[in-house]
N, CA, C and O of each residue as an XYZ file, in Angstrom:
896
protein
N     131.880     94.399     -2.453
C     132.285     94.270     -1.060
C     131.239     93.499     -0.261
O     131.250     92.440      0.368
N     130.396     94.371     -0.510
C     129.021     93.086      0.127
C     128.937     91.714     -0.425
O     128.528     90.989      0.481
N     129.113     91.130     -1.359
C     129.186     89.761     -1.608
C     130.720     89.328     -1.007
O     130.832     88.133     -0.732
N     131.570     89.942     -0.846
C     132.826     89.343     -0.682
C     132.826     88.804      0.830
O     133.107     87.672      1.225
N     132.420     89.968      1.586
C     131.785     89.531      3.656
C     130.738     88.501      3.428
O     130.862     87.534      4.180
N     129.441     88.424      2.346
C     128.674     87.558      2.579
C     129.451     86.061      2.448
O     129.409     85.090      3.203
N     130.259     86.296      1.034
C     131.029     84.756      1.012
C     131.991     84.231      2.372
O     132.175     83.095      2.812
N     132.379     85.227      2.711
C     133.451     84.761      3.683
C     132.643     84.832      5.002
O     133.198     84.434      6.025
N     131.466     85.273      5.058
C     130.372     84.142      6.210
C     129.437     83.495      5.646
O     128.299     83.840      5.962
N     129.530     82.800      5.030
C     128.559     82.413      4.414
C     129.293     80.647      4.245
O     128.722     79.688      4.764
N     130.564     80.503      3.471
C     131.184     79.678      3.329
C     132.342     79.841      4.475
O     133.259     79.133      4.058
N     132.713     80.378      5.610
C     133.250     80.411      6.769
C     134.955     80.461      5.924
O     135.730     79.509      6.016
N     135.207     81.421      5.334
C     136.619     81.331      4.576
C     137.519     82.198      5.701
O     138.672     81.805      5.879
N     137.032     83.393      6.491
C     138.113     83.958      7.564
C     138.389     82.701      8.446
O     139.551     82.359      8.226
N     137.723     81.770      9.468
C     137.672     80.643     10.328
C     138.394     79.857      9.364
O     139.551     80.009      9.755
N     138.447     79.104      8.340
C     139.250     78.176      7.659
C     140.291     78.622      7.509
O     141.146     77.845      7.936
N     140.813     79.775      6.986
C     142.533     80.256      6.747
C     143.065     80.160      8.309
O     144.153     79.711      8.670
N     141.976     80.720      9.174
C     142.867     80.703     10.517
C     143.260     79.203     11.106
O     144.181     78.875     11.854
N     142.215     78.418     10.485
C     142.404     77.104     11.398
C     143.756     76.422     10.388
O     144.471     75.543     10.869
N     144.012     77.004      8.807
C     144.950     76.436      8.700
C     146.309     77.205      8.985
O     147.433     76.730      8.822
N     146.049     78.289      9.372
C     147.148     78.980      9.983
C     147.805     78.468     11.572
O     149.021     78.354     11.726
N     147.111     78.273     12.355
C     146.919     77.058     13.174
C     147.331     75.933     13.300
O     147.365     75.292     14.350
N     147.731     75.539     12.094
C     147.765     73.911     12.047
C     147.017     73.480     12.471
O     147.401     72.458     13.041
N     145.941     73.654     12.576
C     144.945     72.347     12.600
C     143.876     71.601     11.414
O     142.716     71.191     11.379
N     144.577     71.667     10.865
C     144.037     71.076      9.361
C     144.418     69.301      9.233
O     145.523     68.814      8.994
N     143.213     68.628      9.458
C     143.995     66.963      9.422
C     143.926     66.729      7.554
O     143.804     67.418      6.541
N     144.068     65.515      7.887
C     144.438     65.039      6.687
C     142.545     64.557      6.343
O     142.226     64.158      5.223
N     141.776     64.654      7.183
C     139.914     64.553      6.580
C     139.690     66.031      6.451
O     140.171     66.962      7.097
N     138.659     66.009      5.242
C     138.083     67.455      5.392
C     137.812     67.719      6.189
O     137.165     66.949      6.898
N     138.121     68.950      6.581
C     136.955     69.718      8.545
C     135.557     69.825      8.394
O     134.936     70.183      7.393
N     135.179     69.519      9.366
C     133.614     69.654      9.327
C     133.421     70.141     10.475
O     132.336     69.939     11.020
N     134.344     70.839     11.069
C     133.915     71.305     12.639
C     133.347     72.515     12.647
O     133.134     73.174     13.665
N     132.843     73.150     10.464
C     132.095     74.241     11.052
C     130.605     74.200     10.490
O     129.841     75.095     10.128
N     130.479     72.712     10.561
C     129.459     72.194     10.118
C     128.897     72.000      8.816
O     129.625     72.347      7.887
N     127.826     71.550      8.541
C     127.252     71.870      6.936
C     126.737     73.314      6.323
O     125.825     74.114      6.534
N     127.794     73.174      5.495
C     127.696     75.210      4.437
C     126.749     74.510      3.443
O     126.845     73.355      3.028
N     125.809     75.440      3.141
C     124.751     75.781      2.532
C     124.684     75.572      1.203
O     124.045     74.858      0.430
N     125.941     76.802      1.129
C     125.795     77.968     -0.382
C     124.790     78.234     -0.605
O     123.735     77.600     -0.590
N     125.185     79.767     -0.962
C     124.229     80.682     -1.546
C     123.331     80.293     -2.712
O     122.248     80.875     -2.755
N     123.566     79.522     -3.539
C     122.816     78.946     -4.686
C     121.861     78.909     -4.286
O     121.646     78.412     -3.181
N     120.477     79.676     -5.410
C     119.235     79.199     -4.999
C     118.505     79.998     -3.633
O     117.306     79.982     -3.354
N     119.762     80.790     -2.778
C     119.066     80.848     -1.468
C     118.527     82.709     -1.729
O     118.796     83.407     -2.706
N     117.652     83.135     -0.386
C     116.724     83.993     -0.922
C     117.696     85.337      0.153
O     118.165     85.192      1.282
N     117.715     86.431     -0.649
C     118.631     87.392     -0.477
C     117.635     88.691     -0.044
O     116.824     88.861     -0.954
N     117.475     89.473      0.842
C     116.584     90.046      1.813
C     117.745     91.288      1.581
O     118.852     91.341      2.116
N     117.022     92.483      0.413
C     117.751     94.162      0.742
C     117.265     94.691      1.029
O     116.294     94.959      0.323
N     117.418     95.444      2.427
C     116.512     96.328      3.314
C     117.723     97.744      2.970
O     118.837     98.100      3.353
N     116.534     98.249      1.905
C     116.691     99.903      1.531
C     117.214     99.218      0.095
O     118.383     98.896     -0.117
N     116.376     99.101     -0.616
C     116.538     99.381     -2.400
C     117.207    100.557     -2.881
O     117.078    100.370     -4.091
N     117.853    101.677     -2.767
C     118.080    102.318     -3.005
C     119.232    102.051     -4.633
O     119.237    101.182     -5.506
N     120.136    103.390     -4.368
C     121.381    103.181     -5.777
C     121.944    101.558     -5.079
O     121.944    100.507     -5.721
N     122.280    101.671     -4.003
C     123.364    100.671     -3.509
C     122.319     99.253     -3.266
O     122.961     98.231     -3.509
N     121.010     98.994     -2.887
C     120.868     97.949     -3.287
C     120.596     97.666     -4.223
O     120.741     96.448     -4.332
N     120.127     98.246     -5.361
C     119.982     97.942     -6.969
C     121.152     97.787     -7.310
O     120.798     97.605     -8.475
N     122.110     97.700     -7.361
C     123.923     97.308     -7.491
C     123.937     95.923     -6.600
O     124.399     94.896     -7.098
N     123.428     95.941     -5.306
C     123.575     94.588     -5.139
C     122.484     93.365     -5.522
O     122.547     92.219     -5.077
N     121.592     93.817     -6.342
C     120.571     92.947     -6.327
C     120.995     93.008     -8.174
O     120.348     92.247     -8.894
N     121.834     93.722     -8.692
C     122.169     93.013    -10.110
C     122.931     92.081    -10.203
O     122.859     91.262    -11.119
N     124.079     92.031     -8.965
C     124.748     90.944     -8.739
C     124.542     89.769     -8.417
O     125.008     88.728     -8.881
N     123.482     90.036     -7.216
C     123.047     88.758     -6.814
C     122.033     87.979     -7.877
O     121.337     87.092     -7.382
N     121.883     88.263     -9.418
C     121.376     87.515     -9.908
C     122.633     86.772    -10.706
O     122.273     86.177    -11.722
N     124.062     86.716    -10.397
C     124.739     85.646    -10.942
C     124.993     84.593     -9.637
O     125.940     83.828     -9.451
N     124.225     84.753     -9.103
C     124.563     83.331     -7.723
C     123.150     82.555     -7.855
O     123.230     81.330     -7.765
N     121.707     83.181     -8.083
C     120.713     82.170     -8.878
C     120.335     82.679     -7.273
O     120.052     81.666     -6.633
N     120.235     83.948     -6.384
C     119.549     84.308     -5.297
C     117.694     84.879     -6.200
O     117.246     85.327     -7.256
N     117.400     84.569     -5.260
C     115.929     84.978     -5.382
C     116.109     86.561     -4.084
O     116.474     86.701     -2.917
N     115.579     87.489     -5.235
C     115.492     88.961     -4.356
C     114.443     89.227     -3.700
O     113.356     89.069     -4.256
N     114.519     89.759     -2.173
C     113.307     90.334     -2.111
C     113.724     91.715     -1.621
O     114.806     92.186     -1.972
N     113.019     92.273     -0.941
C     113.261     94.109     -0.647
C     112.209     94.351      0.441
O     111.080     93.861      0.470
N     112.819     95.275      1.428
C     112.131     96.336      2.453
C     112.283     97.708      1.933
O     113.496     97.720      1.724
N     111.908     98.711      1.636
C     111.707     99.793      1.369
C     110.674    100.991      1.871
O     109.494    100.667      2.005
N     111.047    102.310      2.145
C     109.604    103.049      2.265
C     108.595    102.807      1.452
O     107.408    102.733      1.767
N     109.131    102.666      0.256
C     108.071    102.416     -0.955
C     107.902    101.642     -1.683
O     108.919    101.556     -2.372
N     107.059    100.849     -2.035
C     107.465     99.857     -2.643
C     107.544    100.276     -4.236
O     106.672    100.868     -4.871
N     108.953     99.763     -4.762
C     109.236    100.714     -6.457
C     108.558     99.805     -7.506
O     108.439     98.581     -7.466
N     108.221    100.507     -8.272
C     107.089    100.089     -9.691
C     108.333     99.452    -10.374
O     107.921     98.467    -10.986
N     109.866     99.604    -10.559
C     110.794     99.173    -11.958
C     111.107     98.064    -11.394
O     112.155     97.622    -11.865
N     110.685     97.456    -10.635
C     111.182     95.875    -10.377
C     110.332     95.157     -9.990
O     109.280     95.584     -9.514
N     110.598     94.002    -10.109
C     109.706     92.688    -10.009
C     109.918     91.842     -9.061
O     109.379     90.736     -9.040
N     111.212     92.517     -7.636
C     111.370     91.242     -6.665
C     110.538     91.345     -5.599
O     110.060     92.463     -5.405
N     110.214     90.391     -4.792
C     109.110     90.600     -4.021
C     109.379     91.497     -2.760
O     110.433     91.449     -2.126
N     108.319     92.322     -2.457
C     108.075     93.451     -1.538
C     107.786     93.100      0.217
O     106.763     92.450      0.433
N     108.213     93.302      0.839
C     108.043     93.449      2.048
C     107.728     94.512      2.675
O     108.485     95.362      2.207
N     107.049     95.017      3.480
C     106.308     95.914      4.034
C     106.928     96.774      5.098
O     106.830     97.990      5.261
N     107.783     95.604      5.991
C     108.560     95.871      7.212
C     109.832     94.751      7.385
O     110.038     93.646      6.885
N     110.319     95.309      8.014
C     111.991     94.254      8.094
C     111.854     93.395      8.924
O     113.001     93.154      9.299
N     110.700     92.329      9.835
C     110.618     91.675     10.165
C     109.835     90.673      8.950
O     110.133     89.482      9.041
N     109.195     90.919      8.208
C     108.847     90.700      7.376
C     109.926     89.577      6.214
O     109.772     88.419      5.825
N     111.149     90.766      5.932
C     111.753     90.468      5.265
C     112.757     89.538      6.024
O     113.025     88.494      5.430
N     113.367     89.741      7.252
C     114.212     88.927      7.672
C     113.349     87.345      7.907
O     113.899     86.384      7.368
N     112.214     87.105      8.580
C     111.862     86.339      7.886
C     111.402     85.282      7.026
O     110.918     84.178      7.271
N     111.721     86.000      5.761
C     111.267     85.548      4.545
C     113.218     85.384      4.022
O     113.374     84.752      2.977
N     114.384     85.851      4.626
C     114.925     85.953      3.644
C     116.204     84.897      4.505
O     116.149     84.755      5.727
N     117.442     84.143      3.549
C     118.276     83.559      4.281
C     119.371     84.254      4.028
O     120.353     83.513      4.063
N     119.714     85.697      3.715
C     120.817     86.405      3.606
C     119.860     87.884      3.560
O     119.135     88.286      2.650
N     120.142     88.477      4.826
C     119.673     89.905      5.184
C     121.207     91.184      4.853
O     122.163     91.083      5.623
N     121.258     92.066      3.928
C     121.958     93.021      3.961
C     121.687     94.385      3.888
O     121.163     94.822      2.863
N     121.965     95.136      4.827
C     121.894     96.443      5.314
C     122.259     97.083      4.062
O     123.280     96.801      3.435
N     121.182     98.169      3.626
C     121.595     99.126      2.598
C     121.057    100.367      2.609
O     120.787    101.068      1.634
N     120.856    100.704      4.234
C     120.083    101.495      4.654
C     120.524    103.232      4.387
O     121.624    103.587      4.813
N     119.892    103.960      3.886
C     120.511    105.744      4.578
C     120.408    105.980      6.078
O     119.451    105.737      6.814
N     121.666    106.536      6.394
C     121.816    106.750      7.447
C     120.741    108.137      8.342
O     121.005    109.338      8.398
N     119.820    107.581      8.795
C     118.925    108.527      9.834
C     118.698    108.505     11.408
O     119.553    108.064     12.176
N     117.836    108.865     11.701
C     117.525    108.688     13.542
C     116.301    107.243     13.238
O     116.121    106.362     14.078
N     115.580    107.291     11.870
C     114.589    106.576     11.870
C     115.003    105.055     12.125
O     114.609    104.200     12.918
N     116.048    105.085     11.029
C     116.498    103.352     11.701
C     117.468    102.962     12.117
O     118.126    102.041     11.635
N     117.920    104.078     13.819
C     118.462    103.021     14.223
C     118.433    102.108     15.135
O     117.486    102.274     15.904
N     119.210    101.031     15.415
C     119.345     99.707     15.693
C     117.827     99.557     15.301
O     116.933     99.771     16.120
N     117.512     99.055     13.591
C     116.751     98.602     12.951
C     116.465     97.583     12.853
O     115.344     97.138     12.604
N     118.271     96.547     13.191
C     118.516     95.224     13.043
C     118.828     95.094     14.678
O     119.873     95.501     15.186
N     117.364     94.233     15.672
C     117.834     94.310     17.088
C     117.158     92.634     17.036
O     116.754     91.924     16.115
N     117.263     92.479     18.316
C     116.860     90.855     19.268
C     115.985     90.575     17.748
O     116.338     89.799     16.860
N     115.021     91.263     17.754
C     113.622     90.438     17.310
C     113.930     89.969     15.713
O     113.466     88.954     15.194
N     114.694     90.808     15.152
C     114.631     90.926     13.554
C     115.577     89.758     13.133
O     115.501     89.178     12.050
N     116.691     89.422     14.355
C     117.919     88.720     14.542
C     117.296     87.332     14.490
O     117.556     86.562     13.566
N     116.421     86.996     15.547
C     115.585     85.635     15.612
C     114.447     85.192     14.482
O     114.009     84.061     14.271
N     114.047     86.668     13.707
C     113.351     86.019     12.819
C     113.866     85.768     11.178
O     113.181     85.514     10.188
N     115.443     85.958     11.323
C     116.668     86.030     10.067
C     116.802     84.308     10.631
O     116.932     83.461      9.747
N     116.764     83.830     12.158
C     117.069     82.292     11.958
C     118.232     81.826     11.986
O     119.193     82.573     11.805
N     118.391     80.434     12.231
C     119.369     80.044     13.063
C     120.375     79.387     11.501
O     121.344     78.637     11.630
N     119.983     79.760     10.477
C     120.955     79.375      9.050
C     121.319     80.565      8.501
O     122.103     80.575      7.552
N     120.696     81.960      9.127
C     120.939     83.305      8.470
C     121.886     84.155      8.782
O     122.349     84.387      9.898
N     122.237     84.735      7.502
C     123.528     85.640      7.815
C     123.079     87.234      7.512
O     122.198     87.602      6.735
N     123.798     87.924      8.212
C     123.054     89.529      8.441
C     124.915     90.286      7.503
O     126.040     89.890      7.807
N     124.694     91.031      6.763
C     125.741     91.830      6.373
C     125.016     93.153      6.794
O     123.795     93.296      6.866
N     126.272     94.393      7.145
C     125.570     95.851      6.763
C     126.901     96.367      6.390
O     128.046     96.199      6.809
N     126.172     97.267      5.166
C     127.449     97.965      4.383
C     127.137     99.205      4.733
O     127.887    100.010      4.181
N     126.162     99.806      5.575
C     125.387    100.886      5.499
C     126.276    102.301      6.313
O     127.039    103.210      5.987
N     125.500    101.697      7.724
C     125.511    102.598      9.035
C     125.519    102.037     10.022
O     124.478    101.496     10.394
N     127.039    101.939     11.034
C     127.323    101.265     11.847
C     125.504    100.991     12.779
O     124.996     99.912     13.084
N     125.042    102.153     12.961
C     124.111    102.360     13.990
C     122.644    101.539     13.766
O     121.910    101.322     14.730
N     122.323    101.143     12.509
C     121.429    100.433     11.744
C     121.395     99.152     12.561
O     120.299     98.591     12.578
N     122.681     98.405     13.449
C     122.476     97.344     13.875
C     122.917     97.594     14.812
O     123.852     98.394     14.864
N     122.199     96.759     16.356
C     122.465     97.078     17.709
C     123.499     95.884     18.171
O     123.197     94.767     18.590
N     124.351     96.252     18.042
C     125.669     95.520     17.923
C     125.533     94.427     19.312
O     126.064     93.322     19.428
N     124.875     94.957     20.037
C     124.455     94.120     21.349
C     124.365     92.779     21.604
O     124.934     91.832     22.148
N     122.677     93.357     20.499
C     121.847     91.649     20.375
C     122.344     91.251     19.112
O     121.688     90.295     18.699
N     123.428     91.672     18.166
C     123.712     90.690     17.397
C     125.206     89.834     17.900
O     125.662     88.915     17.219
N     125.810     90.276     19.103
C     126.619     89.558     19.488
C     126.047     88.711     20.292
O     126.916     87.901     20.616
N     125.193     88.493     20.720
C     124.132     87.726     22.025
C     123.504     86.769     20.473
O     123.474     85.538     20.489
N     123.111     87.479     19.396
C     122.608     86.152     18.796
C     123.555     85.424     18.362
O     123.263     84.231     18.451
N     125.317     85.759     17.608
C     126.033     84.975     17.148
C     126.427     84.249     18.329
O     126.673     83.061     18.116
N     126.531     84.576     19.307
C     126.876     83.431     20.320
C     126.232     82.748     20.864
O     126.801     81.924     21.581
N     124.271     82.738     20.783
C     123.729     81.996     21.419
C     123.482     80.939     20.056
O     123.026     79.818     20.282
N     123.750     81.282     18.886
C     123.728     80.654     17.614
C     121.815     81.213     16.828
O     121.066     80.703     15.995
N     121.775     82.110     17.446
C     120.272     82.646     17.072
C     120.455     82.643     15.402
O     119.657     82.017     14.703
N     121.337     83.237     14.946
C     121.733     82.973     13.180
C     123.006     82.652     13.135
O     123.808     83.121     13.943
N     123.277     81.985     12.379
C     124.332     81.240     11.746
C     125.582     82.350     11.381
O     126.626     81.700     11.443
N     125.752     83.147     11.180
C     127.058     84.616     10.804
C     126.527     85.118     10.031
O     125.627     84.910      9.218
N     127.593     86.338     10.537
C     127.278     87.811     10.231
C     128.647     88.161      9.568
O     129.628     87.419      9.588
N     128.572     89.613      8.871
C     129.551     90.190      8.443
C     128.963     91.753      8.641
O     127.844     92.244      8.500
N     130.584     92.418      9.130
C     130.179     93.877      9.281
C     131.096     94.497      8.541
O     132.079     93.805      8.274
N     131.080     95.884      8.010
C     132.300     96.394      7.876
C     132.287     97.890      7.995
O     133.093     98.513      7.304
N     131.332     98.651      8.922
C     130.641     99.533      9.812
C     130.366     98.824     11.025
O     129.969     97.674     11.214
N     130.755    100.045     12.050
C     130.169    100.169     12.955
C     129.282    100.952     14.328
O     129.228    102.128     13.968
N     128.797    100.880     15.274
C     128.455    101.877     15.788
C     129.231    103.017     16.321
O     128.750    104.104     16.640
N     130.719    102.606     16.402
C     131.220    103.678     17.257
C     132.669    103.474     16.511
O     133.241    102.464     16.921
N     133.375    104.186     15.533
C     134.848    104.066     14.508
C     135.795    105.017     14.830
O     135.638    106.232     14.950
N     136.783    104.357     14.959
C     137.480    102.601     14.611
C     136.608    101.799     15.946
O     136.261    102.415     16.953
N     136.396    100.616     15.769
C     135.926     99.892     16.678
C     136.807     99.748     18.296
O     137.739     98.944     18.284
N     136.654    100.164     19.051
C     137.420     99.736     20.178
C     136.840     98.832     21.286
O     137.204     98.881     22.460
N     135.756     97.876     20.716
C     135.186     97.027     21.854
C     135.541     95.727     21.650
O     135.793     95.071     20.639
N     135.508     95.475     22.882
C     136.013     93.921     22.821
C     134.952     92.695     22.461
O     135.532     91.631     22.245
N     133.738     92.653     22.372
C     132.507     92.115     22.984
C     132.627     91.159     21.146
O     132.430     89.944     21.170
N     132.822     91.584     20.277
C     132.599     91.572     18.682
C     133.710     90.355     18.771
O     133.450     89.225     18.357
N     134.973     90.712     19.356
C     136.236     90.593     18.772
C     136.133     88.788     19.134
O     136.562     88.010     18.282
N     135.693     88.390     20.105
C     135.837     87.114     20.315
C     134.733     86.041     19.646
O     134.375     84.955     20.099
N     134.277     86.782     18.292
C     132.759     85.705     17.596
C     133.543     85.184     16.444
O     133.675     85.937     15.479
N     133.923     84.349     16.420
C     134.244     83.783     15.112
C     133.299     83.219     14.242
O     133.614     82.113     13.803
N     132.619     83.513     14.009
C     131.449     83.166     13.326
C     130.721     84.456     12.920
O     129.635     84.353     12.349
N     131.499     86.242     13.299
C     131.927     87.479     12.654
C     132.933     87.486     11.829
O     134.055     87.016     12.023
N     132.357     88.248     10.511
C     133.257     88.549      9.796
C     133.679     90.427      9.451
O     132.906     91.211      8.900
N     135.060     90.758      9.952
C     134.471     91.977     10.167
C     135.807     92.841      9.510
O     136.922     92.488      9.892
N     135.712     93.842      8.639
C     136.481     94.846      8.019
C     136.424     96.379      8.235
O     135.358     96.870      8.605
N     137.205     96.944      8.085
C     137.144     98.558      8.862
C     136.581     99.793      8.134
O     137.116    100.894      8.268
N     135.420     99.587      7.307
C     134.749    100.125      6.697
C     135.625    100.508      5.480
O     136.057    101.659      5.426
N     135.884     99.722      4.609
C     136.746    100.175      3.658
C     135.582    100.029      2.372
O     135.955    100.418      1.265
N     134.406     99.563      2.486
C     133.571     98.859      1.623
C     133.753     99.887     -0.243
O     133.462     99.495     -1.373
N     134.438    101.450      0.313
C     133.909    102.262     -0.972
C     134.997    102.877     -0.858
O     135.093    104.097     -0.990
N     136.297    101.817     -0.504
C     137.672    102.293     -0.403
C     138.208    101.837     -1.995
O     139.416    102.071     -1.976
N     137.918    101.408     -3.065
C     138.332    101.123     -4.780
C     138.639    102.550     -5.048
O     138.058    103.489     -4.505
N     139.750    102.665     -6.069
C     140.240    103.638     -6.798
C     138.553    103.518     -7.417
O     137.853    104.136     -6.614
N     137.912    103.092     -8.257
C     136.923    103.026     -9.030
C     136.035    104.093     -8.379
O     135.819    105.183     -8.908
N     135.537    103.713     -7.208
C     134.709    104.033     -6.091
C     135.168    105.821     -6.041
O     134.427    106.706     -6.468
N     136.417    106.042     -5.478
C     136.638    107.658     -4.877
C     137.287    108.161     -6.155
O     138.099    109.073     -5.999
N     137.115    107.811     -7.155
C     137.157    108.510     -8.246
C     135.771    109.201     -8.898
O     135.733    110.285     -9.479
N     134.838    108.451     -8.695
C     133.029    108.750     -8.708
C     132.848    109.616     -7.936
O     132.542    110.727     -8.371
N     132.996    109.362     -6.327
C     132.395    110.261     -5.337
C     133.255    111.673     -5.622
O     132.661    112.738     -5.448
N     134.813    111.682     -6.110
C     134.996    113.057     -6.398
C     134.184    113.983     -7.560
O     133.949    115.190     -7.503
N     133.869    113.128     -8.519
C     133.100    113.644     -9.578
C     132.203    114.374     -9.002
O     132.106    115.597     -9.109
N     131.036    113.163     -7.936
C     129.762    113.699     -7.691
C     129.889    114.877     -6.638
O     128.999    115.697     -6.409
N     130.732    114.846     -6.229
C     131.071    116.351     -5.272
C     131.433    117.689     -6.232
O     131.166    118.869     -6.005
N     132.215    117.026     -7.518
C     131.944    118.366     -7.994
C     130.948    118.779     -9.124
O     130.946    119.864     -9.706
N     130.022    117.632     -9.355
C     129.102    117.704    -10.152
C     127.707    118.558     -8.859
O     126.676    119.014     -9.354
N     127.887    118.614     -7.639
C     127.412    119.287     -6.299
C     127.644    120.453     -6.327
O     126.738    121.282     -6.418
N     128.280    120.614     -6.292
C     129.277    122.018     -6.056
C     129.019    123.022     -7.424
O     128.670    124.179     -7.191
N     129.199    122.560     -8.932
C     128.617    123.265     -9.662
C     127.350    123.599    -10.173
O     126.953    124.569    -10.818
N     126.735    122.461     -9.694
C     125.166    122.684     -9.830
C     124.923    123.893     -8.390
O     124.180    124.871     -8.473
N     125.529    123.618     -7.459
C     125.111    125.040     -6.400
C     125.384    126.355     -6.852
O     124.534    127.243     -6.786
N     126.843    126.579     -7.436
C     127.218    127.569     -7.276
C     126.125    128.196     -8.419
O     125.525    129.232     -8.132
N     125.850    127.415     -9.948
C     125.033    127.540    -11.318
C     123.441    128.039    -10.238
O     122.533    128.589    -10.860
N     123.364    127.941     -9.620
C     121.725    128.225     -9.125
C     120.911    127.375     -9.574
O     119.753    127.645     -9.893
N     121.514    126.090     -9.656
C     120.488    124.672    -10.175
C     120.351    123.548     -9.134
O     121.218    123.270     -8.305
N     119.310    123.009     -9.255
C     119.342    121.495     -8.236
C     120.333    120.863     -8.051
O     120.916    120.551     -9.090
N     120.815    120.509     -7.062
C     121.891    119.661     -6.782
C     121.436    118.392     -7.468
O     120.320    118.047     -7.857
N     123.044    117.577     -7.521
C     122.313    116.241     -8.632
C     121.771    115.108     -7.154
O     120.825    114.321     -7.170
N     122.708    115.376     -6.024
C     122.318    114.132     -5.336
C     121.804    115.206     -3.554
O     122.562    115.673     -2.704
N     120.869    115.222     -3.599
C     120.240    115.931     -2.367
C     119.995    115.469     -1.564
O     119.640    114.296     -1.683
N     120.023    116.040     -0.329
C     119.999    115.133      1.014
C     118.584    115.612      1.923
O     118.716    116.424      2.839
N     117.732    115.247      1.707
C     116.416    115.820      1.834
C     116.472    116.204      3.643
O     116.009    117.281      4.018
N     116.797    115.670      4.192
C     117.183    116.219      5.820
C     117.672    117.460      6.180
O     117.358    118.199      7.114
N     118.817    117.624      4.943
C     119.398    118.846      4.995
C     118.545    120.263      4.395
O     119.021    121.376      4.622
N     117.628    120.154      3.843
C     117.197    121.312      3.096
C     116.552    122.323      3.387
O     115.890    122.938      2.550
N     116.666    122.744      4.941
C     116.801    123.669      5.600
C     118.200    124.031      5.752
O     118.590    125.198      5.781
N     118.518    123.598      5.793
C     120.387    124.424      6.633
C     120.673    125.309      5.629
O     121.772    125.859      5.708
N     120.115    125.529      4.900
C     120.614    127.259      4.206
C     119.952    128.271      4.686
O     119.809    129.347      4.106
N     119.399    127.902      6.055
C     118.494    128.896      6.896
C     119.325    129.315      8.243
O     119.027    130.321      8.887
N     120.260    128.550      8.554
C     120.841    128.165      9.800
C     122.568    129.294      9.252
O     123.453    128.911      8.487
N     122.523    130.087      9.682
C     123.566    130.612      9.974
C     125.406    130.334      9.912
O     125.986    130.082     10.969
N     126.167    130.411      8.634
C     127.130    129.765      8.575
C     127.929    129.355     10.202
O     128.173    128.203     10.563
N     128.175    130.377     10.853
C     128.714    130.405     12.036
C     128.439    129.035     12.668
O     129.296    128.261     13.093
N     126.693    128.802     12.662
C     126.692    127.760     13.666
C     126.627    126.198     12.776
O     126.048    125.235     13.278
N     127.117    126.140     11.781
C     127.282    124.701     10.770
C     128.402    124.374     11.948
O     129.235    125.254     12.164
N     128.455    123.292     12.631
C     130.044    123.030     13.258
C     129.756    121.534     12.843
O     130.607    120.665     13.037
């Protein structure tokens, strides 16, 4: 899903179907959305290595991207280059994608500053947590042309009901379906009940949510 939003801002494929939906397709190639890049070769920026960017950073080695990574930590099993902080990485990188866990720590992680230093050829995806990006200054940068497009498919506030997004064509944007595959909610049912029996067994849960590991202190009543 994340490569599929990056391609379709990246190579401007939502804006082209519409313009030929449109009729406005001449008989010269269009160039009215200027010179596309491609990804070939270009350097791919995952802020939060986690399960989900190690899935996207196996992929992105069939496009010939050079990886780099923001992380709390920097991990010993890989070899792509490390960044310290996400200004850092944006950058250093010409395709920034959100692969963040959702906390209080980062949000609007992706604001004004991180936006201008991603650059006026860079494209920002987040598959994460609507709240990770301050939807604000990234509509103020796609329209002042601060980076070149974005793709979302989260957002801060779901279903989206703002208008401010809706008029960037140079957004590419889907309704968080990113881990909507039969493939996908066939796993997450597993891992819920591979959860569930490791609790009830009196064993470690397999996937723990370290935020939570007090609330077996907190009183069923008040879980709301």
């Amino acid at each position: 899903m994340a490569f599929g939003v990056l391609l379709a801002s990246t190579r401007r494929i939502v804006r082209a179907d519409k313009m030929i939906r449109r009729g406005d397709w001449t008989k010269r190639i269009p160039n009215r959305f200027g010179a596309i890049a491609g990804m070939t070769g270009g350097k791919l920026g995952i802020l939060g290595l986690g399960a989900i960017g190690m899935e996207l950073a196996k992929r992105a080695k069939g496009f010939d991207l050079e990886i780099g990574y923001c992380n709390r930590n920097k991990r010993n099993d890989v070899d792509f280059a490390y960044f310290a902080n996400v200004m850092a990485l944006a950058t250093w990188a010409d395709y920034l994608v959100v692969c963040l866990r959702s906390d209080a720590s980062n949000r609007h992680i992706i604001n004004a500053e991180v936006l201008k230093a991603l650059g006026p050829r860079g494209h920002l995806v987040n598959i994460s947590r609507g709240w990770a990006v301050d939807e604000a200054a990234l509509a103020e940068a796609l329209r002042s042309n601060v980076i070149e497009g974005a793709a979302l498919d989260v957002f801060d506030e779901e279903p989206y009901e703002g208008t401010e997004l809706l008029a960037l064509d140079n957004l590419v944007m889907t309704p968080h379906f990113g881990g909507g595959t039969e493939h996908a909610q066939r796993r997450m049912t597993a891992l819920v009940r591979q959860n569930l029996d490791a609790h009830f067994a009196g064993k470690p849960v397999v996937s723990p949510v370290p935020e939570l590991r007090d609330m077996a202190a907190i009183p069923a009543g008040r879980l709301r």
